[in-house]
VEXKEGU-426084 format. One record per atom (N, C-alpha, C): residue in one letter; atom name; x, y, z. Coordinates in nm, 2 decimals, padded with zeros to 4 digits. Each point is the difference from the previous one (the first is absolute). Example, Ala and Ser with C-alpha at 12.3 -4.5 7.8 and 13.67 -1.06 7.14 Angstrom:
BEGIN
   residu   atome       c1       c2       c3
        a       N    01.32   -00.57    00.78
        a      CA   -00.09    00.12    00.00
        a       C    00.09    00.12    00.00
        s       N   -00.04    00.11   -00.07
        s      CA    00.09    00.11    00.00
        s       C   -00.08    00.11    00.08
***
This chain:
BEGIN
   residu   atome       c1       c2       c3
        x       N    02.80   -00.66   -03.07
        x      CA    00.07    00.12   -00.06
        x       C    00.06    00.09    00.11
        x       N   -00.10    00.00    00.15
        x      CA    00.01    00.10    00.09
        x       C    00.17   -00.09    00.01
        x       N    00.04   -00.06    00.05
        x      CA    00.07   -00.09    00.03
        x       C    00.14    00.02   -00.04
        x       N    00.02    00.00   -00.12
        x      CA    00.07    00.00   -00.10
        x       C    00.06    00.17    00.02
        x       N   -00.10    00.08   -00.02
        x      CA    00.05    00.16   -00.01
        x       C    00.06    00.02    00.12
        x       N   -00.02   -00.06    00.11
        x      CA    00.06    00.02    00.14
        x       C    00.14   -00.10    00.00
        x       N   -00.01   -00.04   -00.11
        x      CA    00.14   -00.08    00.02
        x       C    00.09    00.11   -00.03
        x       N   -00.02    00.07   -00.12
        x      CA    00.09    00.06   -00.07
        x       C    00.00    00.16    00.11
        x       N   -00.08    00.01    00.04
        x      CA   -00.06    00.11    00.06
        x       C    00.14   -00.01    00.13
        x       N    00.00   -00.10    00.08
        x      CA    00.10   -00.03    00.12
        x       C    00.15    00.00   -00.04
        x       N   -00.04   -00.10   -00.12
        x      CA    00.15   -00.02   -00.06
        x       C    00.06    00.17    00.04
        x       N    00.02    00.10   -00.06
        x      CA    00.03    00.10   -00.04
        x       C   -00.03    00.10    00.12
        x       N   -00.11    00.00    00.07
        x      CA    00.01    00.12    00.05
        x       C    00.04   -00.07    00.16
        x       N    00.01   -00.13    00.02
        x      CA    00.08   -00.04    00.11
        x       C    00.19   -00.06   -00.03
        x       N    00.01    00.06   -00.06
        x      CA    00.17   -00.04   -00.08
        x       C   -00.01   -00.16    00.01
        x       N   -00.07   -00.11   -00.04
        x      CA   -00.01   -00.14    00.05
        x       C   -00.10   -00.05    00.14
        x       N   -00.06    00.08   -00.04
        x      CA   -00.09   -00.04    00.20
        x       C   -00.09   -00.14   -00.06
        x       N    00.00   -00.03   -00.11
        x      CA   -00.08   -00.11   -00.07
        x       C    00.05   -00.08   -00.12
        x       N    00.15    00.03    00.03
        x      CA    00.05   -00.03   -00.16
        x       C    00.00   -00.16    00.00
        x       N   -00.14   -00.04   -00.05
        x      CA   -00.04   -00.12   -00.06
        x       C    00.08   -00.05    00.05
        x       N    00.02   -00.08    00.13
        x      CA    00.07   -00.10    00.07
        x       C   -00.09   -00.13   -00.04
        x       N   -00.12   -00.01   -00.05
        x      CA   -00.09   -00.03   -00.05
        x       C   -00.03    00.02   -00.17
        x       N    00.10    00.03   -00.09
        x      CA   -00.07    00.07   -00.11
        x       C   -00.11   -00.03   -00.08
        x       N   -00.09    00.06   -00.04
        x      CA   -00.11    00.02   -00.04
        x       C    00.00    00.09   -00.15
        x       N   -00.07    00.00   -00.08
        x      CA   -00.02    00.05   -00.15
        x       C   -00.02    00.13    00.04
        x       N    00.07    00.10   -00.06
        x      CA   -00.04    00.16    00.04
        x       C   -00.16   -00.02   -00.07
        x       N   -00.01    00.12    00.02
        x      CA   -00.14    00.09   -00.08
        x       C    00.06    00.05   -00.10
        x       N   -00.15   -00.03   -00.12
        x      CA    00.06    00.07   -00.13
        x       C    00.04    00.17    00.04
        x       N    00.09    00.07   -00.10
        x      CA    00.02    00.13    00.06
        x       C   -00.17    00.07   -00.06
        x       N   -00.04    00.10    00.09
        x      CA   -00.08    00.08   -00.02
        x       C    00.04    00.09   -00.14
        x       N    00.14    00.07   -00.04
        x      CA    00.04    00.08   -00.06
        x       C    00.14   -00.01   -00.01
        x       N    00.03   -00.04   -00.16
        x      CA    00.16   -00.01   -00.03
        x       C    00.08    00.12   -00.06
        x       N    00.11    00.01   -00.03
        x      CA    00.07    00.06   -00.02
        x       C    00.19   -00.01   -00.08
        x       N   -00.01    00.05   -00.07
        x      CA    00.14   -00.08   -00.02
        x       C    00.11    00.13    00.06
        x       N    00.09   -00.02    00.10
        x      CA    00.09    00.08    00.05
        x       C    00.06    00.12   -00.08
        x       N    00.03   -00.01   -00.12
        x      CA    00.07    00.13   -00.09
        x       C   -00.06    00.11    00.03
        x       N   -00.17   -00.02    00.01
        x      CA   -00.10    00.10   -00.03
        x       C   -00.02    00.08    00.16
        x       N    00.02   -00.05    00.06
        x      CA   -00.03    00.03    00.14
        x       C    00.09    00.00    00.11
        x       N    00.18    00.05   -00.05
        x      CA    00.06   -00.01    00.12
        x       C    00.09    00.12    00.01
        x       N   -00.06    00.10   -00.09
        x      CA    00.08    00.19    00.03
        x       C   -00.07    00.03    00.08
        x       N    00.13    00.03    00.06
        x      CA   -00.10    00.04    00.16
        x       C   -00.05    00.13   -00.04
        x       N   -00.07    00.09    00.13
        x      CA   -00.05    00.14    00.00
        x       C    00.10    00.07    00.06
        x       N   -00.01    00.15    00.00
        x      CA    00.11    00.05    00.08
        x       C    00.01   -00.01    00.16
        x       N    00.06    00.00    00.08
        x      CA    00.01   -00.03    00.11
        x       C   -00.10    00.14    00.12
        x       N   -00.07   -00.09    00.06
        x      CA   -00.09    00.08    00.06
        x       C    00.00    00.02    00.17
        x       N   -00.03    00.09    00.02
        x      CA    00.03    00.02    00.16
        x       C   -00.08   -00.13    00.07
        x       N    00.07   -00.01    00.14
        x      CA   -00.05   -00.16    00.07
        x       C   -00.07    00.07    00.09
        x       N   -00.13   -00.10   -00.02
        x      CA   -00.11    00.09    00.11
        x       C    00.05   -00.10    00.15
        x       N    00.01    00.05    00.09
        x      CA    00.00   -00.03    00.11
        x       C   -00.10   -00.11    00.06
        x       N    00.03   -00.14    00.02
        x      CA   -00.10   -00.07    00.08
        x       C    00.07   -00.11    00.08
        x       N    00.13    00.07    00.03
        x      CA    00.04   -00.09    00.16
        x       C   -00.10   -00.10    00.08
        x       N   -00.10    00.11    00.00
        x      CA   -00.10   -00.06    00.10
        x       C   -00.11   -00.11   -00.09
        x       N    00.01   -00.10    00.04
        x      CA   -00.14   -00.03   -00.11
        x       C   -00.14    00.05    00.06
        x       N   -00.10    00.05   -00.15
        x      CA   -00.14    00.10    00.08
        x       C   -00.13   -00.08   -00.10
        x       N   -00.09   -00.04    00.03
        x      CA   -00.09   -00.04   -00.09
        x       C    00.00    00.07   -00.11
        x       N   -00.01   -00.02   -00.16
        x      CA    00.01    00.00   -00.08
        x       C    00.11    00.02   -00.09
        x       N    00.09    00.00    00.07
        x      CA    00.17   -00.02   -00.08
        x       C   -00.03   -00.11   -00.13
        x       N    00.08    00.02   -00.06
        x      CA   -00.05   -00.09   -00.16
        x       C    00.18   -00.01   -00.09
        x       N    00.03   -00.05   -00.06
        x      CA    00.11   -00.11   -00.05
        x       C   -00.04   -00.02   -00.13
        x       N    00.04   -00.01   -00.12
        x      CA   -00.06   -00.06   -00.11
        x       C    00.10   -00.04   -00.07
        x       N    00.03   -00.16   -00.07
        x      CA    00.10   -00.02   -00.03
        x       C   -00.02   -00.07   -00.15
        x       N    00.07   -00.01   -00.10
        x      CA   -00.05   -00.10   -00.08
        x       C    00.14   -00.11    00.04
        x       N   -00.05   -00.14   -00.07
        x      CA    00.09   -00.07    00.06
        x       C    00.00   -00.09   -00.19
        x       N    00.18   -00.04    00.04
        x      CA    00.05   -00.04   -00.17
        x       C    00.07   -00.16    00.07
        x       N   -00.03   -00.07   -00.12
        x      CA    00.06   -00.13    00.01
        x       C    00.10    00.01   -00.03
        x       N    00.11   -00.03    00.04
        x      CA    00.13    00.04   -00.11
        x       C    00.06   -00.10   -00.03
        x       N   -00.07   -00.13   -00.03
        x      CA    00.00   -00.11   -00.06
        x       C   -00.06    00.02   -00.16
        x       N   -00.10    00.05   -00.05
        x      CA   -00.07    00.05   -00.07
        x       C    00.02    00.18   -00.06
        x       N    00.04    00.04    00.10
        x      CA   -00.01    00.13   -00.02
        x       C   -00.07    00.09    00.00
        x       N   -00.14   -00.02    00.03
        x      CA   -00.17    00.05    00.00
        x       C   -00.04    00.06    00.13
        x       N   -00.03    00.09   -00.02
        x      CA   -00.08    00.11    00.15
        x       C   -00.17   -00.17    00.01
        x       N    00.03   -00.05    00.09
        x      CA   -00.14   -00.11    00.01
        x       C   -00.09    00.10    00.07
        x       N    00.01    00.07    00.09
        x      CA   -00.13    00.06    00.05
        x       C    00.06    00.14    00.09
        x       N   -00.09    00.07    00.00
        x      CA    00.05    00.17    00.10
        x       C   -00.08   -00.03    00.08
        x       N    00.03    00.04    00.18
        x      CA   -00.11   -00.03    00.07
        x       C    00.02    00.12    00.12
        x       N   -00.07    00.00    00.05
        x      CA   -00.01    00.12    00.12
        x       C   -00.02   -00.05    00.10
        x       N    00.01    00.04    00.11
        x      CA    00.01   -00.04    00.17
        x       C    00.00    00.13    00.07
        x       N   -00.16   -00.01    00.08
        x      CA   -00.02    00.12    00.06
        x       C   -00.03   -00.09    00.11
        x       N    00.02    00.10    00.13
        x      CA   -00.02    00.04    00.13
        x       C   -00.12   -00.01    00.02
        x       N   -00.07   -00.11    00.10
        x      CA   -00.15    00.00   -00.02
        x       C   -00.05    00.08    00.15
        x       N    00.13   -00.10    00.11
        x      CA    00.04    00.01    00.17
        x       C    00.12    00.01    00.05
        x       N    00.00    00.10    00.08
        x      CA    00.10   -00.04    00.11
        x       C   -00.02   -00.03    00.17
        x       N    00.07   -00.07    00.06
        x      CA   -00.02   -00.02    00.16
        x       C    00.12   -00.01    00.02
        x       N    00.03    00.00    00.15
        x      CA    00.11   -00.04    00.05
        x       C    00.06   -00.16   -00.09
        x       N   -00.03   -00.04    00.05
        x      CA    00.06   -00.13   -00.10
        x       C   -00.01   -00.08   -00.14
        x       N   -00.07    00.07   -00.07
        x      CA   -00.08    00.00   -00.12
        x       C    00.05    00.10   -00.13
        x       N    00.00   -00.04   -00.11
        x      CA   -00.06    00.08   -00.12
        x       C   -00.09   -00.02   -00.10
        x       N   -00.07    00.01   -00.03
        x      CA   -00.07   -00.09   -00.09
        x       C    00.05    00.06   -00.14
        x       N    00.00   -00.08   -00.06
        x      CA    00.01    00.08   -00.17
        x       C   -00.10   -00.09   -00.09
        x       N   -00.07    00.10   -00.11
        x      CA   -00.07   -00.04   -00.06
        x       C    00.06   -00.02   -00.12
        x       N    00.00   -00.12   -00.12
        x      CA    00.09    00.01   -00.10
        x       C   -00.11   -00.04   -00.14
        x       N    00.03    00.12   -00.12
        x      CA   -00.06    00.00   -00.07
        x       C    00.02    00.00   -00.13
        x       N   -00.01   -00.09   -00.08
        x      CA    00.08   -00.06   -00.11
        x       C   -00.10    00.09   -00.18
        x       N    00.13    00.03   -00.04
        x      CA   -00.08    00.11   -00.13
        x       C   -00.10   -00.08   -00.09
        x       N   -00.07    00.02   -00.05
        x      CA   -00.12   -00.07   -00.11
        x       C   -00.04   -00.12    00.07
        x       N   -00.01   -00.03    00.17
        x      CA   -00.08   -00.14    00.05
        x       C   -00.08    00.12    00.10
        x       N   -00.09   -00.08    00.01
        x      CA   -00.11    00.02    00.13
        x       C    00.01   -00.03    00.12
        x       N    00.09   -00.13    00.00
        x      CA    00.05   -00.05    00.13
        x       C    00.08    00.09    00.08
        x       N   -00.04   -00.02    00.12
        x      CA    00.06    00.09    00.11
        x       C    00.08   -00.08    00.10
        x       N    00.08    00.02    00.04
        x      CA    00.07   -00.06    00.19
        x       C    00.03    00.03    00.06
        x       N    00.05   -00.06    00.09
        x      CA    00.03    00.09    00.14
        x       C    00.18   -00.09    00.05
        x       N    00.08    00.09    00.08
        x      CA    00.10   -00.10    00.06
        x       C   -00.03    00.10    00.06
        x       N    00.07   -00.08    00.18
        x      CA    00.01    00.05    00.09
        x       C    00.15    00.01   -00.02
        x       N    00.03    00.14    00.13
        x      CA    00.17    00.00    00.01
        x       C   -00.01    00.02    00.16
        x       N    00.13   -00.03    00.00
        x      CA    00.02    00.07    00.18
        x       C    00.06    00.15   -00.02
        x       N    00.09    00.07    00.06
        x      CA    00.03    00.15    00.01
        x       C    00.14   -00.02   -00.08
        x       N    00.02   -00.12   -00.02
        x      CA    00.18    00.03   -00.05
        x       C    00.00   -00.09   -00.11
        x       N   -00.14    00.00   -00.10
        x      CA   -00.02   -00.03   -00.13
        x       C    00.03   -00.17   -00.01
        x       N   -00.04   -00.07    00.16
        x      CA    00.00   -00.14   -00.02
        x       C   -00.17   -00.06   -00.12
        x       N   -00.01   -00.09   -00.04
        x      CA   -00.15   -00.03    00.00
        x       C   -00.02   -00.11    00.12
        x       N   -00.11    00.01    00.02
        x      CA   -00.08   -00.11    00.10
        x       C   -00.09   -00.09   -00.08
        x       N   -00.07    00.07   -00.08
        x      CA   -00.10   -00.08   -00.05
        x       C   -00.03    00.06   -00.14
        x       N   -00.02   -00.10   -00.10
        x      CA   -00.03    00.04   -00.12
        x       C   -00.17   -00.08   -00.07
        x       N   -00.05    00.03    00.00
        x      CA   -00.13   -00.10   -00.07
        x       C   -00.02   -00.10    00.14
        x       N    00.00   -00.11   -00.09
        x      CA    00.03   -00.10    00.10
        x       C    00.15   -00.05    00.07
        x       N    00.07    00.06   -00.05
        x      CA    00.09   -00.06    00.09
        x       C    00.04    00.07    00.08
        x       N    00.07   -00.05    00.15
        x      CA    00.04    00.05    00.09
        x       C    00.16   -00.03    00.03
        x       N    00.05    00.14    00.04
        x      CA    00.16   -00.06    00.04
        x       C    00.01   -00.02    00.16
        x       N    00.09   -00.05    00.06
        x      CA    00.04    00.01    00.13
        x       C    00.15    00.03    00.00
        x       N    00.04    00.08    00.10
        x      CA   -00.06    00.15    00.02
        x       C   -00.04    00.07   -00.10
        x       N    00.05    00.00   -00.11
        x      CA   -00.01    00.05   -00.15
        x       C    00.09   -00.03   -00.08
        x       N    00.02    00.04   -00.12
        x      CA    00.06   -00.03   -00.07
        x       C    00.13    00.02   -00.06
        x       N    00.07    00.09    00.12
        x      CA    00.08    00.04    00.00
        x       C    00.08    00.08   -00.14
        x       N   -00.07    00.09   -00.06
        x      CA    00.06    00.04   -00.09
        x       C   -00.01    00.15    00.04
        x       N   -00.04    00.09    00.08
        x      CA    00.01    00.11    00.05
        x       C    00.15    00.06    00.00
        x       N   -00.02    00.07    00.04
        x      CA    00.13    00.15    00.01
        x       C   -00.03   -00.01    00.13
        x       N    00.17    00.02    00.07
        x      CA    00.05    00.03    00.12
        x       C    00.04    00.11    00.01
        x       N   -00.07    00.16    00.06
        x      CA    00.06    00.07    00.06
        x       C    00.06    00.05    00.06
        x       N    00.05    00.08    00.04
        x      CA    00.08    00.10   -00.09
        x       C    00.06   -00.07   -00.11
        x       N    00.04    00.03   -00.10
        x      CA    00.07   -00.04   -00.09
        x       C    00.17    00.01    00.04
        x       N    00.12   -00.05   -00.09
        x      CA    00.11    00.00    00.02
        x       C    00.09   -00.08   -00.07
        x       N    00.08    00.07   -00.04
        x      CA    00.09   -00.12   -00.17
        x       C    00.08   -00.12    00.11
        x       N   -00.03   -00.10   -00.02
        x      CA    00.03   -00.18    00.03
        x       C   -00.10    00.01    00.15
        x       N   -00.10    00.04    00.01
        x      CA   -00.03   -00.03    00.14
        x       C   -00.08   -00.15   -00.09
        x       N   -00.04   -00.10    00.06
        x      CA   -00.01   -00.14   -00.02
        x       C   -00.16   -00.03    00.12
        x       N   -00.09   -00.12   -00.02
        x      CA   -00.07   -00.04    00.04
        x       C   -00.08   -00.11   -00.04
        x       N    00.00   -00.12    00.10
        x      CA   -00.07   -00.10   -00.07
        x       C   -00.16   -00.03   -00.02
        x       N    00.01   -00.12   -00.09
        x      CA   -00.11   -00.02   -00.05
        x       C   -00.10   -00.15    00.05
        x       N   -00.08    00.00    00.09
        x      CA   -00.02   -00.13    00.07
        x       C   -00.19    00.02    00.02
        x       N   -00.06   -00.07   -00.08
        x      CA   -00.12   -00.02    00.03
        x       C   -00.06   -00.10   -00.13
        x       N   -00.10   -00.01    00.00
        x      CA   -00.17   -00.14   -00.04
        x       C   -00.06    00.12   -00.08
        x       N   -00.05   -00.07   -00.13
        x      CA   -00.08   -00.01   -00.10
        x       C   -00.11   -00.11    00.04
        x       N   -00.13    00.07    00.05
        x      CA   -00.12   -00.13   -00.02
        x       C   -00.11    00.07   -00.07
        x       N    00.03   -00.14   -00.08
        x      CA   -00.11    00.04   -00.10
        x       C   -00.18   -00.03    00.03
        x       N   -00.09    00.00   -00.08
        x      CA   -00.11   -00.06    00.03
        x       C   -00.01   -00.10    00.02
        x       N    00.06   -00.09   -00.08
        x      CA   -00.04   -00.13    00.04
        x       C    00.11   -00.06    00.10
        x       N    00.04    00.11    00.11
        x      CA    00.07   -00.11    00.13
        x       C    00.16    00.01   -00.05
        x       N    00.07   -00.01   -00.16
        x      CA    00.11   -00.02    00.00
        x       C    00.09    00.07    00.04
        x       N    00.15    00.01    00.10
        x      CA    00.04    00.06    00.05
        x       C    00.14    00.02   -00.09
        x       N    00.11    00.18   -00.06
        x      CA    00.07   -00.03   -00.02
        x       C    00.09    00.07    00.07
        x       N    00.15   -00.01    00.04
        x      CA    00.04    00.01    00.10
        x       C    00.13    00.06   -00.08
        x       N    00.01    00.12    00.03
        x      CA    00.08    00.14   -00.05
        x       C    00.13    00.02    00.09
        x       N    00.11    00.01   -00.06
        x      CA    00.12    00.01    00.07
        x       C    00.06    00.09   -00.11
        x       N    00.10    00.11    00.04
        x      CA    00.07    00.11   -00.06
        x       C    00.04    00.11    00.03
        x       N    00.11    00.10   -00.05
        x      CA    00.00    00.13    00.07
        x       C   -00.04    00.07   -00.10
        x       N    00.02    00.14    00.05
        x      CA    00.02    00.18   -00.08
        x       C    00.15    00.05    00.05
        x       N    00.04    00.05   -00.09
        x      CA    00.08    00.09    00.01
        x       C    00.03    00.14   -00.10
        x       N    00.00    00.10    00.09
        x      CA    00.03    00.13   -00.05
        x       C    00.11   -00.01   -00.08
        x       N   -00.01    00.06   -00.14
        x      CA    00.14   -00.02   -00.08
        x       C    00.08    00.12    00.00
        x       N   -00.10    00.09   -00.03
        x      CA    00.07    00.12   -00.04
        x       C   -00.13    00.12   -00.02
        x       N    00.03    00.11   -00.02
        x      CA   -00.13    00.08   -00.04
        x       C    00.05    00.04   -00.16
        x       N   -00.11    00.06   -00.06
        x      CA   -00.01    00.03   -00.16
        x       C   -00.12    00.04   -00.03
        x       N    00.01    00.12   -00.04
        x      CA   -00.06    00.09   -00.12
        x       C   -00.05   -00.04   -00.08
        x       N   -00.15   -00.02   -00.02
        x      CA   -00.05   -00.09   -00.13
        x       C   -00.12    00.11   -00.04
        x       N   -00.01   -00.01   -00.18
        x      CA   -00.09    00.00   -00.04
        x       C   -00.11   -00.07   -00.04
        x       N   -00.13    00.06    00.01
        x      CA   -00.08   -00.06   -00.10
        x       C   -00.11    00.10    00.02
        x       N   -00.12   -00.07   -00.08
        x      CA   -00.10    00.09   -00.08
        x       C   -00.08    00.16    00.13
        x       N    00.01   -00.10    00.10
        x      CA   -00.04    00.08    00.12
        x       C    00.07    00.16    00.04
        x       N    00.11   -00.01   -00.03
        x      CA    00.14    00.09    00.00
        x       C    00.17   -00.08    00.07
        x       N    00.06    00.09    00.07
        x      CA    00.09   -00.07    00.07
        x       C    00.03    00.02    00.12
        x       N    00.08   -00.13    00.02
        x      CA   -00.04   -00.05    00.19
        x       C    00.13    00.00    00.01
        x       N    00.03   -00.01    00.19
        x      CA    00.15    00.00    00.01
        x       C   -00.06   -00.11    00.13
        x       N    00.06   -00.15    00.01
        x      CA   -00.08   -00.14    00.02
        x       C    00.17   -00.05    00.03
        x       N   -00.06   -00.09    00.09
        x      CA    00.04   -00.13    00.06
        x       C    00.01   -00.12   -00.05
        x       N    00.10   -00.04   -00.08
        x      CA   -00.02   -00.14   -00.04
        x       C    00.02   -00.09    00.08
        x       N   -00.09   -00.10    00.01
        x      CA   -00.02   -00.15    00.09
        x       C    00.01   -00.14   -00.10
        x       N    00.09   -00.05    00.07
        x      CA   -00.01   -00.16   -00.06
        x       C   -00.08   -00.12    00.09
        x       N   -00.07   -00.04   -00.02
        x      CA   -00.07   -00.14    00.06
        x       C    00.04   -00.10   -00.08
        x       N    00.01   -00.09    00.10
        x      CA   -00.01   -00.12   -00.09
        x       C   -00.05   -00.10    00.07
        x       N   -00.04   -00.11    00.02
        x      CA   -00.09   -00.11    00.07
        x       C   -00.04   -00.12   -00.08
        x       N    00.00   -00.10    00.07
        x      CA   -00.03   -00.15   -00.08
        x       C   -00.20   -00.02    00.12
        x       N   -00.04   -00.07   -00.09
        x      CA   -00.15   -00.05    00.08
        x       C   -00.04   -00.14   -00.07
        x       N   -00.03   -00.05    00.12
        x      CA   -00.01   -00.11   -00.02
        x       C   -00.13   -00.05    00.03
        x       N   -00.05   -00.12   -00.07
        x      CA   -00.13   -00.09    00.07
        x       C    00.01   -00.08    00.11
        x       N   -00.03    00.06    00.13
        x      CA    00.01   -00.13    00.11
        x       C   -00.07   -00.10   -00.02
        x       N   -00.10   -00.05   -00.09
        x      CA   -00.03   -00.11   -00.04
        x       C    00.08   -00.11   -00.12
        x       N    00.06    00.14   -00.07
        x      CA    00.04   -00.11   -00.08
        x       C    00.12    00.11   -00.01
        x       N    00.15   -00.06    00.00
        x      CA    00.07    00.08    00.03
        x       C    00.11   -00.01   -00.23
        x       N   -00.08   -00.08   -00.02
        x      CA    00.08    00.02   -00.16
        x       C   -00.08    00.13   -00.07
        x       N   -00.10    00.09    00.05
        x      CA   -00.01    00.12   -00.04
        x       C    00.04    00.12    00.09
        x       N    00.08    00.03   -00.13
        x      CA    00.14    00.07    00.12
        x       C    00.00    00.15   -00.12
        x       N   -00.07    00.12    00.06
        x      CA    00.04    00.11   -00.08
        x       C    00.14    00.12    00.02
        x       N    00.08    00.02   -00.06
        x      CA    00.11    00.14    00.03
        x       C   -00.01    00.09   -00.04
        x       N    00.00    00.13    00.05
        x      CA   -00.03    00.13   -00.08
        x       C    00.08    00.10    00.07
        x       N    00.03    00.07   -00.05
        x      CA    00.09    00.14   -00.03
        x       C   -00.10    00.11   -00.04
        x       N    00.04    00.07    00.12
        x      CA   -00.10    00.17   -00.05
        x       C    00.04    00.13    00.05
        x       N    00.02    00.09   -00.09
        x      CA    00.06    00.13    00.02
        x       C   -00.09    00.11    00.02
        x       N   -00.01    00.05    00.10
        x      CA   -00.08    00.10    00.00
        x       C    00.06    00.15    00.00
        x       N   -00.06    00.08   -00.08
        x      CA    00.09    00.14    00.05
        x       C   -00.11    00.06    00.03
        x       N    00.02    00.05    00.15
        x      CA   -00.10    00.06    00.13
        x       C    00.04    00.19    00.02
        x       N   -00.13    00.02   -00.03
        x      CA    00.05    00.17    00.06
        x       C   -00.10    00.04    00.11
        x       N    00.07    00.00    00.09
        x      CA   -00.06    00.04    00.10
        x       C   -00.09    00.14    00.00
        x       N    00.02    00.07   -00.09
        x      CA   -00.08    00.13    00.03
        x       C   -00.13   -00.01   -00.07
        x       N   -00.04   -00.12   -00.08
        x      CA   -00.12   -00.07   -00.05
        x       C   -00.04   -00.09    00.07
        x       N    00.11   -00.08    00.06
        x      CA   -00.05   -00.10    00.10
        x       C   -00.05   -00.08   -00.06
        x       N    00.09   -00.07   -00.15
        x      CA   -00.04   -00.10   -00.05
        x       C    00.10   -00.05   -00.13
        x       N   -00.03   -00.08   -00.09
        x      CA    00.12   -00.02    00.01
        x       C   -00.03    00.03   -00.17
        x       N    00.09    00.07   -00.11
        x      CA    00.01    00.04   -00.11
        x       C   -00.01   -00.09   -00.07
        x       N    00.12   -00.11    00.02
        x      CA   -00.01   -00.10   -00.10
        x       C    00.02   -00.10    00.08
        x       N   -00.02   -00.13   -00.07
        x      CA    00.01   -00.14    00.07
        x       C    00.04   -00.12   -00.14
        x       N    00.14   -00.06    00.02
        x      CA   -00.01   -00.12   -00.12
        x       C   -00.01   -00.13    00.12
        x       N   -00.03   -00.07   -00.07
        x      CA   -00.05   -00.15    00.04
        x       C    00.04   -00.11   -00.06
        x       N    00.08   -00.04    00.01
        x      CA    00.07   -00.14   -00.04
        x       C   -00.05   -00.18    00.07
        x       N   -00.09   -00.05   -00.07
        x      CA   -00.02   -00.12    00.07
        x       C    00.06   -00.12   -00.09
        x       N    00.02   -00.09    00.11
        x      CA    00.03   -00.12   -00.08
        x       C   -00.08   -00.13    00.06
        x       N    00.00   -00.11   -00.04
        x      CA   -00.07   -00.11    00.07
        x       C    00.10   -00.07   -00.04
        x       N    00.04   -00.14    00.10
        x      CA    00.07   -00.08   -00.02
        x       C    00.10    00.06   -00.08
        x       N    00.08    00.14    00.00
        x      CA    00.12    00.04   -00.06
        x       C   -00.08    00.05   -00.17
        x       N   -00.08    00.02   -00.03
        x      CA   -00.03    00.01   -00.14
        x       C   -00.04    00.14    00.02
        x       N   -00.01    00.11   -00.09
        x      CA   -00.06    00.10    00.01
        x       C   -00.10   -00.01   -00.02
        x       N   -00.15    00.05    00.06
        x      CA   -00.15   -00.01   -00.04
        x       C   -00.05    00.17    00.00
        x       N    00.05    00.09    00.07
        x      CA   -00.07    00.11    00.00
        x       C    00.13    00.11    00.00
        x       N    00.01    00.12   -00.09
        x      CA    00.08    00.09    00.00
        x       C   -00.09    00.11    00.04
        x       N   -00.03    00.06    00.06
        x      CA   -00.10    00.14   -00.02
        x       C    00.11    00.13    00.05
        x       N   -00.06    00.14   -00.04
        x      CA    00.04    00.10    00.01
        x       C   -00.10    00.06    00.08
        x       N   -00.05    00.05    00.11
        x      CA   -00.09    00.10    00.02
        x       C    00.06    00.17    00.04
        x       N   -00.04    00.05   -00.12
        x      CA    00.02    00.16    00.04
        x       C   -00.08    00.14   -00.04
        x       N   -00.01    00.06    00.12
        x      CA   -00.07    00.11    00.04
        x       C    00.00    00.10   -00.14
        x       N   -00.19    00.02   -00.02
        x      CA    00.00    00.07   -00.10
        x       C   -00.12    00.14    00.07
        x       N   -00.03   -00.01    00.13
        x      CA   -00.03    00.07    00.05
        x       C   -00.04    00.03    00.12
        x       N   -00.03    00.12    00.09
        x      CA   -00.03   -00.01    00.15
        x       C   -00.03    00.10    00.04
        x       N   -00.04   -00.02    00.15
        x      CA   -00.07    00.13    00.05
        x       C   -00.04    00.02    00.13
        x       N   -00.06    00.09    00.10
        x      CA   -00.10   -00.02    00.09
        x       C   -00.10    00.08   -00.03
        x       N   -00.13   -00.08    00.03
        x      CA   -00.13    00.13    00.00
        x       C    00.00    00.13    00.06
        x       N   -00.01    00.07   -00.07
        x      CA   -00.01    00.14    00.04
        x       C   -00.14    00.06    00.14
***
């Protein structure tokens, strides 16, 4: 089950840092929802400052299938560590017990999730400073536990910036396009593509909202939406 929640857990809060190049059965959702009921936003609220990332910064997002249309699960991601090269985040899924951990580097790559490890990572991070069409590629290894290697090719690019709401208040964000194919170096007829839009606000230092488009062999398998329903730093 740990397994499984860390699928969906990466999917989303790494824009694709795991998107099932491998796919595997999500986890039942902890807590459903049907979208009507849950998508007026609140009024728009002042943005707390956290440029800097500080131990206990926190994110809370619910995330919707929009294949289905259903909020599958709300989850939070707090700040456990920081180091020079490191972040750790702790990620905590509403009505489970289960807990996890991904590592990041400083520019929101992951390195490691559960068991698996990226080399250099997983290239779904934000490039600094920001800047409308600045561009950057995408080149690194998915290994999993058992040895299998998958091998990630793709860019980002800055589209444009935009003003978005949602429940949290409103942000004035960076939209980013990725897109990237991964493959199995073992067996090269599992072949995943995915498209993912992030809109990044730098004065949260994270990113509002995130959709996720996967396909396998060209079919759709995964739509998700992940967006910010709350945040903060410890006081």
């Amino acid at each position: 089950m740990l397994n499984r929640l860390f699928f969906i857990a990466i999917l989303c809060l790494s824009a694709g840092s795991a998107l099932a190049e491998d796919p595997a059965p999500t986890a039942q959702p902890a807590e459903t929802a049907t979208k009507p009921n849950d998508t007026a936003p609140a009024p728009p609220t002042p943005v707390v400052d956290m440029r800097q990332v500080a131990v206990g910064d926190h994110w809370s997002y619910d995330l919707t299938d929009e294949i289905s249309g259903e909020i599958k699960r709300r989850q939070t991601a707090t700040v456990t560590e920081v180091s020079t090269k490191d972040v750790t985040v702790r990620i905590e899924i509403a009505g489970s017990d289960n807990v996890g951990i991904i590592i990041y580097d400083n520019s929101w790559n992951a390195t490691k999730n559960g068991p698996q490890r990226f080399s250099p990572n997983d290239g779904s991070g934000i490039e600094q400073p920001l800047e409308v069409n600045k561009t950057w590629k995408i080149q690194s290894n998915r290994i999993d536990s058992n040895g299998a290697v998958w091998k990630r090719v793709g860019e980002s690019r800055v589209t444009g910036k935009e003003s978005i709401t949602t429940k949290a208040g409103q942000f004035d964000t960076f939209l980013i396009e990725t897109k990237f194919s991964a493959q199995n170096t073992n067996d090269r007829s599992r072949k995943t593509d995915a498209v993912v839009q992030t809109w990044f606000d730098p004065d949260i230092n994270h990113w509002v909202k995130r959709s996720t488009v996967m396909r396998v062999n060209g079919h759709v398998l995964q739509n998700y939406v992940l967006e910010l329903t709350g945040y903060g730093r410890r006081k």
